[in-house]
NUGUKOL-668622 format. One record per residue (C-alpha): residue number from 1; x, y, z; residue in one letter. Coordinates in pm, 1 decimal. Layout:
BEGIN
NUM; X; Y; Z; A
...
This chain:
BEGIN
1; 0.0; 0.0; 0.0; X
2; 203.2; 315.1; -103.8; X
3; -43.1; 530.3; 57.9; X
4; 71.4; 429.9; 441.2; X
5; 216.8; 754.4; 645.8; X
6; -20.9; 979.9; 444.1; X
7; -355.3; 1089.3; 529.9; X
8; -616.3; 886.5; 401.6; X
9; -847.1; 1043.4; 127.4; X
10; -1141.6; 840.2; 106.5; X
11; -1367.5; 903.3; -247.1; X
12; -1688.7; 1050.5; -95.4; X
13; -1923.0; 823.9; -271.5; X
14; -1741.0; 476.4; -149.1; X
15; -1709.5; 616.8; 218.7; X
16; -2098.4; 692.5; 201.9; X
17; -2143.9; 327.6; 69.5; X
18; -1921.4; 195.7; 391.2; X
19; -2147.7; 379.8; 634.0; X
20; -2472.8; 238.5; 446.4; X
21; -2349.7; -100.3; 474.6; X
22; -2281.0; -56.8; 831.4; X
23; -2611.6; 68.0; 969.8; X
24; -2795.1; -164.1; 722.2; X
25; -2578.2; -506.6; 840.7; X
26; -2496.8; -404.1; 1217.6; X
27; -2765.0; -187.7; 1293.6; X
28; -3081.9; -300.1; 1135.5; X
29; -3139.4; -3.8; 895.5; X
30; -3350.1; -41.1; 559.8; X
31; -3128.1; 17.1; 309.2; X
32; -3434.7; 197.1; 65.8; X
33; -3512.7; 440.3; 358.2; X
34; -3165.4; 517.4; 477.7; X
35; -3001.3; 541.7; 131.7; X
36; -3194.7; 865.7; 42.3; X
37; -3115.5; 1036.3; 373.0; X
38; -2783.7; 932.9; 312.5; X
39; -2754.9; 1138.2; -24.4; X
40; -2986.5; 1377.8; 73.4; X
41; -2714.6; 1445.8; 330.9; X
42; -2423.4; 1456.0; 128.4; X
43; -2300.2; 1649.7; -171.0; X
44; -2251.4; 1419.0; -404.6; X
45; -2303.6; 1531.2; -793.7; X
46; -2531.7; 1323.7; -1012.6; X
47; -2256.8; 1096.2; -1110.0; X
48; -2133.6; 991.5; -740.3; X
49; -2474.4; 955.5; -636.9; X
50; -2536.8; 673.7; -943.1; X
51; -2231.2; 502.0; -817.7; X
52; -2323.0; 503.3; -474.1; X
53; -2651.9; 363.1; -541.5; X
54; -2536.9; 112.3; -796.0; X
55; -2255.9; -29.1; -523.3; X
56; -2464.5; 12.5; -192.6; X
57; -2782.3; -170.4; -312.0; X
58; -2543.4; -440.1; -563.1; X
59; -2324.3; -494.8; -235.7; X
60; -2605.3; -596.2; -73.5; X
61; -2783.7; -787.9; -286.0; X
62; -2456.4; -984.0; -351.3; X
63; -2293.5; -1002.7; -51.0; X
64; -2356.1; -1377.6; 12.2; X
65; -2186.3; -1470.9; -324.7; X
66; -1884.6; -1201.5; -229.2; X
67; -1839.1; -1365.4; 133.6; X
68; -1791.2; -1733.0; -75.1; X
69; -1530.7; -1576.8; -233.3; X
70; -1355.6; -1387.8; 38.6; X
71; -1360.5; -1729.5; 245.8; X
72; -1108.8; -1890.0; 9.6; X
73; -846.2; -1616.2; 88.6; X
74; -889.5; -1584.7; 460.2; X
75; -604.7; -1730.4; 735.9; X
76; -875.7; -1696.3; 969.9; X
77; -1249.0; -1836.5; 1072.9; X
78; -1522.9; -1601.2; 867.0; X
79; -1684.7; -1550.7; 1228.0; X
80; -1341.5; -1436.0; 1371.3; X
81; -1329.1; -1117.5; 1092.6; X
82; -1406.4; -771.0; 1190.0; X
83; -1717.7; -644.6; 1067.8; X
84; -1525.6; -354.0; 960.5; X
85; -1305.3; -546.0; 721.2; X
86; -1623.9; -761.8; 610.7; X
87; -1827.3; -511.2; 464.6; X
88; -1548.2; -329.0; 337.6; X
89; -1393.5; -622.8; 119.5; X
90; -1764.6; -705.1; 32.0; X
91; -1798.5; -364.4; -173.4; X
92; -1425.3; -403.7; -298.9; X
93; -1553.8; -724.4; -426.3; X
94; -1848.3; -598.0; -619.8; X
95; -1652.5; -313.9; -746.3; X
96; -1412.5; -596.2; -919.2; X
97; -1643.4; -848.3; -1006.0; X
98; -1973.6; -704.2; -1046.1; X
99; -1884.1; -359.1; -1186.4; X
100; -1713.7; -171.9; -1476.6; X
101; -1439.5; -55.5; -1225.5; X
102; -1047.7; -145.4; -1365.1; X
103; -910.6; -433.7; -1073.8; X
104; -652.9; -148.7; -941.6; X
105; -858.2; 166.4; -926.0; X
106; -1165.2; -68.7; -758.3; X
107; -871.8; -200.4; -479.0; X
108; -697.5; 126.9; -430.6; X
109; -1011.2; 311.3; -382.3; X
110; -1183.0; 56.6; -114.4; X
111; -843.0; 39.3; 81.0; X
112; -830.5; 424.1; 128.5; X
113; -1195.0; 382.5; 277.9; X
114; -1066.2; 131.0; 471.3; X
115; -792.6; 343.8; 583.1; X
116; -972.7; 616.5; 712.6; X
117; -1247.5; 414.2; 879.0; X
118; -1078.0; 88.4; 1058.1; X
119; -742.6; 183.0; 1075.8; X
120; -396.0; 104.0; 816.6; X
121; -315.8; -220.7; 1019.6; X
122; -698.2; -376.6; 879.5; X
123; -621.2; -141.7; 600.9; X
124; -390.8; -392.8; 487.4; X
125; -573.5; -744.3; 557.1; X
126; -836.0; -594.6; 338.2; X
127; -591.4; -471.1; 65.7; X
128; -416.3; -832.2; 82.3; X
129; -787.2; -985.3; 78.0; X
130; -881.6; -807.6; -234.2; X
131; -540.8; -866.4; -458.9; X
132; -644.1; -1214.1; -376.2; X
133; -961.2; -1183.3; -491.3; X
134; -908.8; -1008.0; -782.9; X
135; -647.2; -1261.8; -934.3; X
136; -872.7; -1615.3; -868.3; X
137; -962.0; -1740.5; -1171.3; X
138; -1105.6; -2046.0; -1050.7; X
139; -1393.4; -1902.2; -789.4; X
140; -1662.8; -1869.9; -1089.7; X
141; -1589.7; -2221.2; -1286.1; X
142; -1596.7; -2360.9; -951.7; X
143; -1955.6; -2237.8; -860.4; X
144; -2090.7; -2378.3; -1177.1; X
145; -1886.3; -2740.3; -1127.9; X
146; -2092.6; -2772.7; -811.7; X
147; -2342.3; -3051.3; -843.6; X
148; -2639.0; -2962.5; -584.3; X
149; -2898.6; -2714.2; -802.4; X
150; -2978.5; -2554.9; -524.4; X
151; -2647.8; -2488.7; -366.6; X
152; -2489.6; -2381.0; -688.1; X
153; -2738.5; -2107.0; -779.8; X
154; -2779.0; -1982.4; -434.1; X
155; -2405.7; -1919.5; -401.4; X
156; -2414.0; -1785.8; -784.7; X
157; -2726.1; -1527.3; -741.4; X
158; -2653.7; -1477.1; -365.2; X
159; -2972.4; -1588.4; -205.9; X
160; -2975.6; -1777.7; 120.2; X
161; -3040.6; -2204.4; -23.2; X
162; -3371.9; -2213.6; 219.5; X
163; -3503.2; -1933.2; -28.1; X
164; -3424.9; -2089.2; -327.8; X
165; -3572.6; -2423.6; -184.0; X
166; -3892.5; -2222.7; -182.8; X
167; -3884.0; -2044.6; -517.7; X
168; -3809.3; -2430.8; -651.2; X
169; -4119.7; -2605.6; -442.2; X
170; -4346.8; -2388.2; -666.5; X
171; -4171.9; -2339.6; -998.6; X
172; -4103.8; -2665.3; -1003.2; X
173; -3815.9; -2615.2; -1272.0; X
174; -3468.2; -2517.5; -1192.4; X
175; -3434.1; -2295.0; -1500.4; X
176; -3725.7; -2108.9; -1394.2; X
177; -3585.5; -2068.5; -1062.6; X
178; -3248.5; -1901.3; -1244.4; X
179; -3481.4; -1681.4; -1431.5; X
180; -3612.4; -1569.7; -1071.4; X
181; -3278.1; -1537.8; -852.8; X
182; -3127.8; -1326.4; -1156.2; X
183; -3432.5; -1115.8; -1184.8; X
184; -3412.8; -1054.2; -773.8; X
185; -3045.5; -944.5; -870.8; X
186; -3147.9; -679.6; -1140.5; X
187; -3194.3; -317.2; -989.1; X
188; -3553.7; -188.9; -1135.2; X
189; -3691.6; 158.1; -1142.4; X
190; -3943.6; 316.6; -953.0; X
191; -4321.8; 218.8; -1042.7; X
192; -4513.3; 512.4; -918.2; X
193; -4918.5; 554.7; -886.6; X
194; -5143.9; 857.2; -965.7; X
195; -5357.7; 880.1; -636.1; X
196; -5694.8; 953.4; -853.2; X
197; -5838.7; 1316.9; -764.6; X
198; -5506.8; 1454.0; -596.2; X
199; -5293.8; 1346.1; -949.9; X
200; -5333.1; 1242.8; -1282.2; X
201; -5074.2; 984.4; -1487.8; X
202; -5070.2; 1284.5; -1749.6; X
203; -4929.7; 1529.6; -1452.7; X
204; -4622.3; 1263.6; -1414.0; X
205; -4582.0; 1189.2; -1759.7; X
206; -4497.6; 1541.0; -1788.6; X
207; -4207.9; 1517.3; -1583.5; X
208; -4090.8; 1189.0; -1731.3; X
209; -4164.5; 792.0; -1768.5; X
210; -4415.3; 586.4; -1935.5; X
211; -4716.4; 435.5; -1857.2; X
212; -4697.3; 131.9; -1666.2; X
213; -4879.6; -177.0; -1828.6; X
214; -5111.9; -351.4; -1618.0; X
215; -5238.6; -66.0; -1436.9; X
216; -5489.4; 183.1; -1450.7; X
217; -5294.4; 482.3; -1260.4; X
218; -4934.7; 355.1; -1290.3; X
219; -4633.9; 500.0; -1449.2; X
220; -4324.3; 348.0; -1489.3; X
221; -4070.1; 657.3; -1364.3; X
222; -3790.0; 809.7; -1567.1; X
223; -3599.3; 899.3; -1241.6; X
224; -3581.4; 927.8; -881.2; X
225; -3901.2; 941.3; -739.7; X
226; -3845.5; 1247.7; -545.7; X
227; -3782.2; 1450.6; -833.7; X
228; -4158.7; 1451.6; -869.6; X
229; -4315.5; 1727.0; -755.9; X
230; -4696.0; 1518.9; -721.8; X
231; -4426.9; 1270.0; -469.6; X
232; -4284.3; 1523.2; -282.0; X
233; -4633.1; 1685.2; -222.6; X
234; -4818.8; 1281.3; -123.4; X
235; -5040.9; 1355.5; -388.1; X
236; -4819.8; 1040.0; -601.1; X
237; -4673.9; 781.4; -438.9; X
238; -4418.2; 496.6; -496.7; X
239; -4612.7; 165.2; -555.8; X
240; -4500.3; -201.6; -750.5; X
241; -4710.8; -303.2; -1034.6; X
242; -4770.4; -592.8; -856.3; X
243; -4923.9; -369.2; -587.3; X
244; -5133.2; -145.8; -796.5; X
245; -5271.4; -484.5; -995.6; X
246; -5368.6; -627.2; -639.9; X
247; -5574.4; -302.5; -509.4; X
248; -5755.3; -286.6; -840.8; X
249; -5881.9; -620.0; -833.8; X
250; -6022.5; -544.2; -483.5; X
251; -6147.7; -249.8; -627.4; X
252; -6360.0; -429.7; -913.2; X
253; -6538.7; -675.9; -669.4; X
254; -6729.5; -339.2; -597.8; X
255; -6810.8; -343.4; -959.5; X
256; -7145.2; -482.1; -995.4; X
257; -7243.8; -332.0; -679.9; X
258; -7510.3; -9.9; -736.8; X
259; -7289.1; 342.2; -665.4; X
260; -7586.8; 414.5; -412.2; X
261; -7531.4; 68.2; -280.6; X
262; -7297.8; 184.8; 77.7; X
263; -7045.2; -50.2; 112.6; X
264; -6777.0; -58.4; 394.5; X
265; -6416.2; -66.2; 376.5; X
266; -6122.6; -258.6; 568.5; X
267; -5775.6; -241.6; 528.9; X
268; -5680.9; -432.4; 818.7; X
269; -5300.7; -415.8; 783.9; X
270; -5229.9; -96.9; 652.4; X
271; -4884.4; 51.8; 699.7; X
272; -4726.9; 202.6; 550.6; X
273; -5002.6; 305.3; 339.9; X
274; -4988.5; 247.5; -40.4; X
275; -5274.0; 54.3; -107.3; X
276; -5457.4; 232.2; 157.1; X
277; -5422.2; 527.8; -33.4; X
278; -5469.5; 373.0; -371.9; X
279; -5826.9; 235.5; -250.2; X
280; -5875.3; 532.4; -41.4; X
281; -5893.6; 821.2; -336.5; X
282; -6019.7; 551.0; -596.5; X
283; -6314.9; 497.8; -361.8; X
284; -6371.5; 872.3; -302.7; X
285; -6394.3; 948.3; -644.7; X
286; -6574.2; 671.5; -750.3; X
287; -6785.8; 526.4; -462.0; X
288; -6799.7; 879.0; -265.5; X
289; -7095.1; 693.6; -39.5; X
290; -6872.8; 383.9; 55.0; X
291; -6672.1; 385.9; 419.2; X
292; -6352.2; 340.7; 409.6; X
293; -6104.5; 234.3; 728.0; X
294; -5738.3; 147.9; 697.9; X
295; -5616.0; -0.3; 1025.6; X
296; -5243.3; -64.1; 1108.8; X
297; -5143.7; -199.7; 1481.0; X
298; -4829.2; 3.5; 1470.9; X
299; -4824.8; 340.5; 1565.5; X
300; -4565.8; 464.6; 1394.2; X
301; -4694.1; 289.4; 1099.0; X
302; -5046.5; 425.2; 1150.1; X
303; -4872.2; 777.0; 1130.0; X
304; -4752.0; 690.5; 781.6; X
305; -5068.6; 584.2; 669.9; X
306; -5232.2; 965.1; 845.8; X
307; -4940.9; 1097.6; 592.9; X
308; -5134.9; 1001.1; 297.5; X
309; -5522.0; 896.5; 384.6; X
310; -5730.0; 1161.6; 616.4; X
311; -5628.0; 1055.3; 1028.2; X
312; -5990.2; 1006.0; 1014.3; X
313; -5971.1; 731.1; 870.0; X
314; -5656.1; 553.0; 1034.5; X
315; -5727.6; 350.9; 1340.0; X
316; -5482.2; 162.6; 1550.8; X
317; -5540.4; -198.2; 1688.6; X
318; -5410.8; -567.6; 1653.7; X
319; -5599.3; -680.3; 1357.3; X
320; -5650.7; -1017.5; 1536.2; X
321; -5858.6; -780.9; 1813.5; X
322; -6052.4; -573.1; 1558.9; X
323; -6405.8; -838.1; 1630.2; X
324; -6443.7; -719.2; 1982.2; X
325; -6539.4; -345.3; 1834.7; X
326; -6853.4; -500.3; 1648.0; X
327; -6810.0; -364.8; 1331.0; X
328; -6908.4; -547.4; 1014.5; X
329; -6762.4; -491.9; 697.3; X
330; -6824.9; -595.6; 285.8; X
331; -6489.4; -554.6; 183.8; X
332; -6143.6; -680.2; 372.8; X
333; -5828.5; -678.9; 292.3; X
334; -5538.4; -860.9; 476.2; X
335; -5225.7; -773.6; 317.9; X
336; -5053.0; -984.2; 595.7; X
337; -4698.8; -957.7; 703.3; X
338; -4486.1; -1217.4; 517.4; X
339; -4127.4; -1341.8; 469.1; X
340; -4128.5; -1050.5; 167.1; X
341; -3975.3; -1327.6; -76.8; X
342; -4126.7; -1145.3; -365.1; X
343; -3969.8; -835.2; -336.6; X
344; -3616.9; -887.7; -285.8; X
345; -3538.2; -749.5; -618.1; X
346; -3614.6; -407.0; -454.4; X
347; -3520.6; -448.3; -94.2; X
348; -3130.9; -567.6; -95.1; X
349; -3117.9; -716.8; 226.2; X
350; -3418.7; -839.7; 277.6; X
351; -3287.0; -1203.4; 177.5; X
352; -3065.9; -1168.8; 420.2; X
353; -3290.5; -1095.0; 707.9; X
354; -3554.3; -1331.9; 676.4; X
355; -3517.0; -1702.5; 842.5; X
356; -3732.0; -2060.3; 854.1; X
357; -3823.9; -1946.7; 1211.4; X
358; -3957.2; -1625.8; 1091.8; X
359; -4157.3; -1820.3; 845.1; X
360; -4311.8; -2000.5; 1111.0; X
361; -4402.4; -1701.6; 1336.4; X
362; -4509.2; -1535.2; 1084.3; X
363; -4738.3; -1850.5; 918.1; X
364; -4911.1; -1853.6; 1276.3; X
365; -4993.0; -1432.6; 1253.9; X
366; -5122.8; -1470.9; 894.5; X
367; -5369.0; -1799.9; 1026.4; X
368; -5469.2; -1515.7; 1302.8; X
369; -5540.3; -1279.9; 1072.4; X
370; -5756.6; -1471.1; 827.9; X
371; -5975.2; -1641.7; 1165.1; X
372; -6022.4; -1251.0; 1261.3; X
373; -6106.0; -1126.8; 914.1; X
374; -6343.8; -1408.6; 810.9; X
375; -6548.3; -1293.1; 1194.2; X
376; -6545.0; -898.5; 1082.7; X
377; -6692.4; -995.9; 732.0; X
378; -7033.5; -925.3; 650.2; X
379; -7281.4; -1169.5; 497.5; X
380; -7213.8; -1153.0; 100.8; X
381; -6881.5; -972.8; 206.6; X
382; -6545.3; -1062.3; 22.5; X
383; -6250.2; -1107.9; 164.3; X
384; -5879.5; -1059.7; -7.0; X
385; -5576.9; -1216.6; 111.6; X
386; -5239.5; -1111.6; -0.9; X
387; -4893.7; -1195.7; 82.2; X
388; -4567.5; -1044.7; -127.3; X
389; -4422.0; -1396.1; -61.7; X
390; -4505.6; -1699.0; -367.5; X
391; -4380.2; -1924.1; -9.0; X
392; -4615.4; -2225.0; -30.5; X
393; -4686.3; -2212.2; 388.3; X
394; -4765.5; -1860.1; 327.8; X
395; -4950.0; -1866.9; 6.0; X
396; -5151.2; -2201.0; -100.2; X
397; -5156.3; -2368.3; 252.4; X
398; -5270.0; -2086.9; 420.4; X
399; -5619.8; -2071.9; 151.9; X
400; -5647.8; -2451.5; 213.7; X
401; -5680.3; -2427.5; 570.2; X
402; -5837.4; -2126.2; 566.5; X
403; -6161.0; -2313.4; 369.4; X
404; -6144.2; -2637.5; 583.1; X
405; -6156.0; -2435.4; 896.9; X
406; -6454.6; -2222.9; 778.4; X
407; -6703.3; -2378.4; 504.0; X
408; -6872.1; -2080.0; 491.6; X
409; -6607.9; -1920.1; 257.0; X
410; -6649.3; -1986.4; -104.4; X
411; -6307.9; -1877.0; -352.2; X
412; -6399.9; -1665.8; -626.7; X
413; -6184.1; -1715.9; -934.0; X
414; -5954.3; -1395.4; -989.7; X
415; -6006.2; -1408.9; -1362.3; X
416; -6316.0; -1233.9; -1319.7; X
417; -6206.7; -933.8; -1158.6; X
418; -5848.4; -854.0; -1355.0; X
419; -5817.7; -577.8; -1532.3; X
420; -5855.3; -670.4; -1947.2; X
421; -5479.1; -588.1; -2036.6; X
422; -5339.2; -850.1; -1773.4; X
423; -5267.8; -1173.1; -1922.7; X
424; -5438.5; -1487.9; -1795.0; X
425; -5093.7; -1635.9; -1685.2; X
426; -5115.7; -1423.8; -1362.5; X
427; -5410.7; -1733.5; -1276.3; X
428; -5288.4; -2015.5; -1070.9; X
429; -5474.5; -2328.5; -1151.1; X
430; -5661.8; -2259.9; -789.9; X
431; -5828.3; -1946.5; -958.8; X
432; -5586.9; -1718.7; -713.6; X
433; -5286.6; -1437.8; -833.2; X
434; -4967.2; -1522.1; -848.4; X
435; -4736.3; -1303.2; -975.0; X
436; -4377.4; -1366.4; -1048.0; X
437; -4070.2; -1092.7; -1079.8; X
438; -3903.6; -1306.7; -1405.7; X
439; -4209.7; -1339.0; -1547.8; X
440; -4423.3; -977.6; -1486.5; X
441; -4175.9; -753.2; -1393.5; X
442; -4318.5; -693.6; -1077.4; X
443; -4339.2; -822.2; -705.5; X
444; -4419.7; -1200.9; -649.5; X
445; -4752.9; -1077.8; -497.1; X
446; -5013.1; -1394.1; -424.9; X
447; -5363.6; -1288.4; -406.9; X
448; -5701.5; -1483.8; -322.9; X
449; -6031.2; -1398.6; -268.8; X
450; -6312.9; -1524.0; -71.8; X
451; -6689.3; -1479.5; -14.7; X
452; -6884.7; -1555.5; 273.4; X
453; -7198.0; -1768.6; 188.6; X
């Protein structure tokens, strides 16, 4: 390192990145939310900014591939490394492998962030680490030698093997399960959603994008979403396809229902509020006599769901407690909380945080959910259950107990509530949604809908 004895001079961009990893891996930070106050902070130009973005979330996303490779040139135990030096030869790493950064500039440039954040005595494990690195030929012939399907694409695409045990037990095909991992692994831009009578698709057009297939409010942005002026004002917001497709079919079970005809409302797991405010202004300017509650059980989600629906209309309670206030309603929907396997491909660490243990907590909370939602539904009423997880525990065994447990439910066949444009492929053979990033450029989302007798 012919740097030592001089100051170090960090590149602005790659120190930011070192801090994002750090609060996102050691602290528990959301790398979506904390990115943006990150730049927002700094004074980055345009350029930096794309860098910073491009490494942060790609370190992330690949940072279980990266560690394979960084195991092979350790003298030590992984466990027995300094988080410091971890995260620090994991964006060297993606710089060199995963980026169009030349070998010396990409080592040179992490090392100096490494000198000015752990100290020149880890400066120069990492710097010894990464020349390492940089000169196996062997570590990507290897991977694909390895015999195990599931092993071999998990440590290729950088997904946790439990995960891609899932994606295969529904695919069923281990191509198909490529086409998903490498999809997860492809950075997307924004889908955002006109909220109807505050914004108009025409109003962001203007500023740039397309129009997002599939949707009836939806464009497909042309930048960063805050660069909107209808975003920064919550009269837009930031919304999947896959989430816009799944409030508009709830939407359209209204549609053969008389305008005059009062129906009632429930969002029973609201926050942070994007479909609540996607039915919310639909409903207002289409149904203005229908009622219309979002409920969240965390406050400080509830307050991001006041941000963008009327308080009003916000109320805070454990969905599986909502029965006991004796309210009835014709329309549910239990977005539940889920294992978020369909949308890693915009959350970068989610893969990472998510275990078989969760799965089973969170199986249990969904079961709660349903038992509660199927006791607040109104004669006639439909319920909608949605997960952003194609997990079979949390998708297709949750609807199959959910009907032997309460034969008053018939399933309604989602065909006849998608929008014309969406192709029939979205239909599992069940009649529910299943959407699938590879396939619809969107979230995995899994949707089904019931009707009580």
């Amino acid at each position: 390192m012919a740097n030592i004895g001089k100051k170090p001079r960090p590149e602005a961009a790659r120190l930011l990145v070192f801090h994002l990893l750090t609060q996102v891996n050691r602290q528990g930070a959301y790398a979506n939310l904390r990115l943006p106050e990150l730049l927002a902070n700094s004074s980055l130009d345009e350029r930096d900014r794309a860098l910073a973005t491009e490494l942060g979330y790609g370190t992330l996303r690949m940072q279980g591939k990266h560690d394979a490779l960084m195991k092979r040139h350790l003298d030590r135990p992984f466990d027995e490394v300094d988080p410091g030096i971890i995260d620090i030869v994991r964006m060297g790493i993606h710089q060199v492998k995963e980026m169009r950064i030349p070998d010396h500039a990409a080592v040179s440039e992490t090392v100096e962030v490494a000198r000015a954040t752990i100290g020149e005595a880890k400066a120069t494990f990492v710097n010894a680490i990464l020349r390492k690195a940089t000169s196996d030929p062997n570590f990507e012939v290897e991977i694909e030698a390895i015999a195990d399907p599931k092993l071999r694409l998990a440590t290729k695409y950088s997904h946790p093997e439990w995960e891609v045990a899932a994606f295969f037990d529904q695919l069923k095909d281990w191509q198909e399960v490529e086409g998903l991992l490498n999809a997860n692994n492809i950075p997307v831009k924004p889908h955002l959603i006109a909220w109807p009578g505050r914004s108009t698709v025409s109003e962001l057009l203007q500023e740039g994008g397309e129009l997002l297939d599939w949707t009836s409010n939806g464009v497909l942005s042309a930048k960063m979403p805050g660069a909107y002026q209808a975003i920064k004002e919550r009269r837009a917001g930031v919304q999947d396809r896959g989430s816009q497709l799944v409030a508009q079919i709830f939407l359209n079970t209204a549609a053969g229902v008389e305008i005059s005809s009062e129906l009632s409302w429930l969002d029973m797991c609201a926050g942070p509020g994007g479909k609540a405010s996607a039915l919310f202004t639909d409903l207002h300017m289409n149904r203005p006599m229908d009622r219309f509650m979002a409920n969240e059980p965390s406050e400080h989600r509830a307050r991001l769901v006041s941000h963008v629906i009327p308080p009003a209309h916000v109320m805070v309670h454990p969905g599986q407690e909502l029965a006991a206030l004796g309210v009835k309603y014709d329309r549910i929907l239990i977005d539940a909380p889920c294992t978020g396997l369909g949308a890693l491909r915009r959350r970068p660490e989610a893969r990472w945080r998510r275990t078989p243990q969760d799965l089973k907590e969170l199986v249990k909370i969904q079961r709660e959910l349903l038992s509660a939602g199927v006791e607040l539904l109104a004669p006639g009423g439909i319920l909608a259950y949605v997960t952003c997880s194609p997990h079979l525990l949390e998708t297709k065994a949750q609807v199959l107990e959910l009907r032997h447990r309460h034969k008053d439910l018939e399933e309604l066949d989602i065909k006849d509530f998608l929008p014309e444009t969406v192709p029939l492929r979205v239909r599992t053979e069940d009649g529910a949604l299943q959407l699938w990033s590879h396939r619809d450029d969107s979230d995995s989302m899994f949707m089904a809908l019931f009707r009580r007798i």
